[in-house]
C-alpha positions, 0 to 999 in steps of 0.5 A, spaced: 366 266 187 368 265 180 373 270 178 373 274 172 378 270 168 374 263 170 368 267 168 370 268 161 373 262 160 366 259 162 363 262 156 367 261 151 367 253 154 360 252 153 361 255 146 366 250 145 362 245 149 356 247 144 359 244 138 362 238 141 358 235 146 352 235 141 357 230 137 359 226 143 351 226 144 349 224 138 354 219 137 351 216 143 344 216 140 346 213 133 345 220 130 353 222 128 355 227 124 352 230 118 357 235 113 355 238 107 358 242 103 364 243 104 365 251 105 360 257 107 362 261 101 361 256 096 354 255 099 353 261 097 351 260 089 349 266 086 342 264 082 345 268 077 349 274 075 346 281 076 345 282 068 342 274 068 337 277 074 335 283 069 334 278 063 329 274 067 325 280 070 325 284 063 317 283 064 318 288 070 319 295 070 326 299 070 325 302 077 323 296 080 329 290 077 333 295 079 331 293 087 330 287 086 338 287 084 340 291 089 337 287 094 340 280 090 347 284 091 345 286 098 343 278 100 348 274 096 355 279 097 354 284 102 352 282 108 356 275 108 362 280 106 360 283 113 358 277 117 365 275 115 369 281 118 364 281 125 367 274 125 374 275 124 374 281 129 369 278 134 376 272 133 380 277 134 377 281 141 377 274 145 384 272 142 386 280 146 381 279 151 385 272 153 393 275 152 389 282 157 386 277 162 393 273 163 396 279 163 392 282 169 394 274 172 400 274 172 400 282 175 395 280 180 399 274 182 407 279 183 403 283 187 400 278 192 407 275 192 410 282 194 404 283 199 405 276 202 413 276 202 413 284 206 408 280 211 414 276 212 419 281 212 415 284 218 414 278 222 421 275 222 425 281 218 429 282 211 434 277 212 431 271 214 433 265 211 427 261 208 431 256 203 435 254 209 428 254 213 425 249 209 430 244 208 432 244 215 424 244 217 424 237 212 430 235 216 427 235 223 420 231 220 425 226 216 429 225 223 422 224 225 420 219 220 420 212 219 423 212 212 431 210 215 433 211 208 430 218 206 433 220 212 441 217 211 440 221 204 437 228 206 440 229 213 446 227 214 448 224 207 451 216 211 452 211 207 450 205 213 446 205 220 452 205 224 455 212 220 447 215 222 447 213 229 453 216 230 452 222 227 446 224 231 448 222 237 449 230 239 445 236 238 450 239 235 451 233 228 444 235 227 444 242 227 450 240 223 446 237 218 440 241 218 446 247 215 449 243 210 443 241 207 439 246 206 446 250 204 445 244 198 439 246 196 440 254 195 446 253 191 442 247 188 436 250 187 439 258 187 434 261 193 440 263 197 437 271 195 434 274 201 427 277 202 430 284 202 432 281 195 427 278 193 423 283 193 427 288 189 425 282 184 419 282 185 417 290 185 421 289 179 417 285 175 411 288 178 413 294 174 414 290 167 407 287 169 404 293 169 406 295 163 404 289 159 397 288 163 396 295 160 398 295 153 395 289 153 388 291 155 389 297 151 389 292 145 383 288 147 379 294 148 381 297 141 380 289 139 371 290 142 371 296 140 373 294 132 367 287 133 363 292 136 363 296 129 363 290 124 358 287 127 354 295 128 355 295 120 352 288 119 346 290 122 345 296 118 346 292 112 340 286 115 336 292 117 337 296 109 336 287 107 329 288 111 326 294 109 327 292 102 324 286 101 318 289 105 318 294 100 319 290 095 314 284 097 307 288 096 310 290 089 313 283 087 306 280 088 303 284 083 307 282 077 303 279 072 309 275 068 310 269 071 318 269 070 319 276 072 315 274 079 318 267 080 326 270 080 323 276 083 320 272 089 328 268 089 331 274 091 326 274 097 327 268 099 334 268 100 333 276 103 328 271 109 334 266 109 338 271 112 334 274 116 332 267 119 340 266 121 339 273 124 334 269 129 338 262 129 343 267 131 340 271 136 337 264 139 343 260 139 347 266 143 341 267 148 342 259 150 349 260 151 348 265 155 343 262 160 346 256 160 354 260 162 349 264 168 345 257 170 354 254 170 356 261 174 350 261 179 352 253 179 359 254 181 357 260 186 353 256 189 354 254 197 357 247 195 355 240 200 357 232 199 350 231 195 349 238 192 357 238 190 355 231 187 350 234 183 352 240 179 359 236 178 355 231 174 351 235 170 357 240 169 362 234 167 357 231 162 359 231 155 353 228 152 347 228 157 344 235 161 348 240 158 348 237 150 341 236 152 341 243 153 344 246 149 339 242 143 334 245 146 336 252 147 338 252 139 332 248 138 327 254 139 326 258 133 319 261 133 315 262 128 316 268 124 315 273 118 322 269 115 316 264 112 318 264 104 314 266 099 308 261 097 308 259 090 302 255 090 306 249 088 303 243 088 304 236 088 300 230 086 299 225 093 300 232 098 295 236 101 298 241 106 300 249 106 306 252 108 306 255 114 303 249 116 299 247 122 302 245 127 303 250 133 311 251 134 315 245 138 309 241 138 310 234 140 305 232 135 304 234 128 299 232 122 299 225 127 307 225 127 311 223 133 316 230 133 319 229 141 321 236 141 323 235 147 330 232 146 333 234 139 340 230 138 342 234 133 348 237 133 348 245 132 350 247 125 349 242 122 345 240 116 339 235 121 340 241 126 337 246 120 332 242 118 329 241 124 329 248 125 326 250 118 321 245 119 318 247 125 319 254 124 315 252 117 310 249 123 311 243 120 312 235 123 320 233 123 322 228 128 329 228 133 331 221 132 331 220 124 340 219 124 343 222 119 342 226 113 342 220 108 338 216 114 332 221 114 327 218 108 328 210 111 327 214 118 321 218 116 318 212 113 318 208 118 314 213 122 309 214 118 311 220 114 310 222 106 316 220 102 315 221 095 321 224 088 316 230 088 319 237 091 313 241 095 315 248 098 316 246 105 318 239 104 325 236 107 330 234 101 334 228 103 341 227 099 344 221 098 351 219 101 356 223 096 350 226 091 352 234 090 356 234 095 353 232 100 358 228 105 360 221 103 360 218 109 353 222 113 349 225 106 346 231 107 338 235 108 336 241 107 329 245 106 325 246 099 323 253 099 321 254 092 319 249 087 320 253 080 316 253 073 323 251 069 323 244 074 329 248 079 328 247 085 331 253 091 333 249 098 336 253 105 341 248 107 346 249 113 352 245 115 359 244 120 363 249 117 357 254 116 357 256 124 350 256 124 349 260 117 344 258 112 345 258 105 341 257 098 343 254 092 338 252 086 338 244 085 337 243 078 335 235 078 330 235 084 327 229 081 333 225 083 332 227 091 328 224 096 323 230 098 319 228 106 312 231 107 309 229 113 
């Protein structure tokens, strides 16, 4: 059975395997990396001001600009600060959870060593001499052996054969030399101290042990407890998020004055954005946790020569069953209310809806290959979210398009619309170094609204996001590559 440090370190293992495997996997397969934006924060570009918000709803009342800034403020400031702090506490509780974890070890193992060591005391007494035992001990199988060498050196310390042979032609040089060898050792090696002292020493650590262990496991409960709360006051302020944007969407779709509703339905949007990476979340971390459970019931399990071999392969696997796994685990968003807001943007050359109509994960779409059922792409990264996106959209996406500035050339040669025209739904495709992207892999992201002013609103993900999406507006879509189906 696993113990409870083994057990932790599992979990936190796959977490850690999540992220690299995926890589090695995907080096594997020809899909590598692919960054974008270089931090998290600066994916979070404000679309605008508070006032610069107000001035595009002046169409719409007091009452209702008023929401529809609160909720831009709740989206854009307050739940990524939260996120923040829950992810730093969460950083700080397994930090405490590990130092409370060795100390409880290393308490557990001075008291198996006093337990063994009073088992001794009991069977051959407090003075018995272990050091000069297990040098002698190794004296005798020396004596024994075929190395002639190692036994001039250790036993007797001779120089020739003939000094050896003279040396042990009584029982008493032997004894003789079983003394002074192990009386070398202690004084070499300091294990002259006896049993009854020896267990002084250890009763005496286990009391400074124990003192540690506690204040140890006092600091990591602390260390929960704080998590538990950071991530209790950034589910208050995700649900405060919803009950807005419910609240705002029916009043959003009544506005008569198209400029108000477009920057209206913008807040919406990134409000729908967040609440997808609530579900990516949600995702991720139920995969990790059946994957930990399938690792545990794997290492628990009577072992045998075949079955042994089995869980051992597909344990130790960096970019086979486990990678495989895991993709698929993180891979499974459904559909869900987080649809954004349709503005009946159209596109000469394109005939679809948003959500399409292809059923969750299909194999197929509109006629297209997605071989849902082995997604390389890493998690968190940009492919990763878009593949994501696009089937959470019900719309087709393939798992071997590579990276990010490979997916137009890729969906083309499978058949896929790729045209300059963005549609909501669409998959937008940077080239190597454009806006940011990474100049050795690109980048791709989703178009969730295409705007009046020639704007358009993307949701994008990338490496050092740790699986959150973002929104930005880009403002040159005419630039960019867009993947229809």
């Amino acid at each position: 059975m696993m113990n409870q440090r083994a057990k932790a370190w599992a979990g936190w293992a796959l977490c850690a395997t999540t992220l690299l495997t995926c890589g090695l996997a995907s080096m594997s397969t020809g899909v590598e990396e692919a960054s974008a934006v270089p931090s998290y924060s600066e994916y979070q570009q404000k679309l605008a001001s508070a006032a610069d918000l107000k001035a595009q709803l002046a169409g719409a009342s007091a009452d209702l600009q008023d929401q529809i800034v609160a909720l831009d403020d709740l989206t854009e400031n307050q739940i990524p600060a939260a996120q923040d702090a829950a992810d730093q506490a969460v950083a700080a509780a397994q930090t405490a959870k590990e130092a409370a974890d060795a100390a409880a070890e290393r308490l557990q193992a001075a008291q198996k060593d006093k337990a063994d060591l009073e088992a001794k005391i009991a069977e051959t007494g407090a003075d018995y001499d272990d050091a000069k035992a297990a040098v002698a001990q190794l004296a005798r199988e020396s004596f024994h052996g075929s190395d002639a060498s190692k036994v001039m050196s250790v036993v007797t310390n001779s120089s020739t054969a003939d000094d050896f042979v003279q040396k042990m032609q009584a029982d008493a040089a032997v004894t003789r030399s079983e003394t002074n060898a192990a009386n070398d050792a202690a004084s070499t090696l300091s294990t002259s101290m006896n049993r009854q002292q020896r267990l002084a020493a250890i009763e005496q650590e286990i009391t400074t042990l124990k003192k540690q262990a506690d204040q140890d496991a006092a600091t990591a409960q602390k260390a929960a407890e704080d998590a538990q709360a950071k991530q209790q006051e950034l589910e208050a302020l995700r649900d405060e998020g919803d009950q807005k944007r419910q609240a705002l969407e029916a009043k959003v779709a009544q506005l008569t004055d198209a400029s108000a509703k477009e920057a209206a339905e913008a807040v919406l949007i990134k409000s729908q954005i967040d609440d997808y990476n609530k579900q990516l979340a949600a995702q991720q971390a139920a995969a990790a946790a059946a994957a930990a459970k399938n690792a545990t019931q794997a290492q628990d399990a009577p072992s045998s020569n075949s079955g042994s071999s089995n869980s051992s392969n597909k344990g130790s696997s960096s970019s086979g069953s486990s990678s495989s796994s895991s993709n698929k685990g993180s891979s499974s968003s459904s559909s869900s209310s987080s649809t954004p807001v349709n503005n009946n943007a159209t596109a000469s050359g394109m005939n679809y809806s948003v959500p399409g109509n292809c059923a969750p994960h299909s194999q197929t779409c509109y006629g297209h290959a997605t071989h849902d059922y082995s997604s390389t792409y890493p998690w968190s990264q940009c492919t990763w979210y878009a593949y994501n996106r696009r089937h959470d959209l019900n719309l087709p996406v393939g798992t071997q398009f590579g990276n990010g500035a490979d997916w137009a050339n890729s969906a083309r040669s499978y058949g896929y619309l790729v045209n300059n025209t963005p549609h909501v739904g669409a998959v937008i495709v940077f080239r190597r170094g454009q806006n940011g992207a990474s100049a050795q892999y690109g980048h791709v992201g989703v178009v969730e609204q295409v705007r009046s002013d020639g704007t358009i609103l993307i949701s994008e993900c990338g490496a050092r996001m740790m699986g959150k999406a973002g929104t930005r507006v880009i403002r040159d879509p005419q630039n960019y590559q867009f993947i229809h189906y």
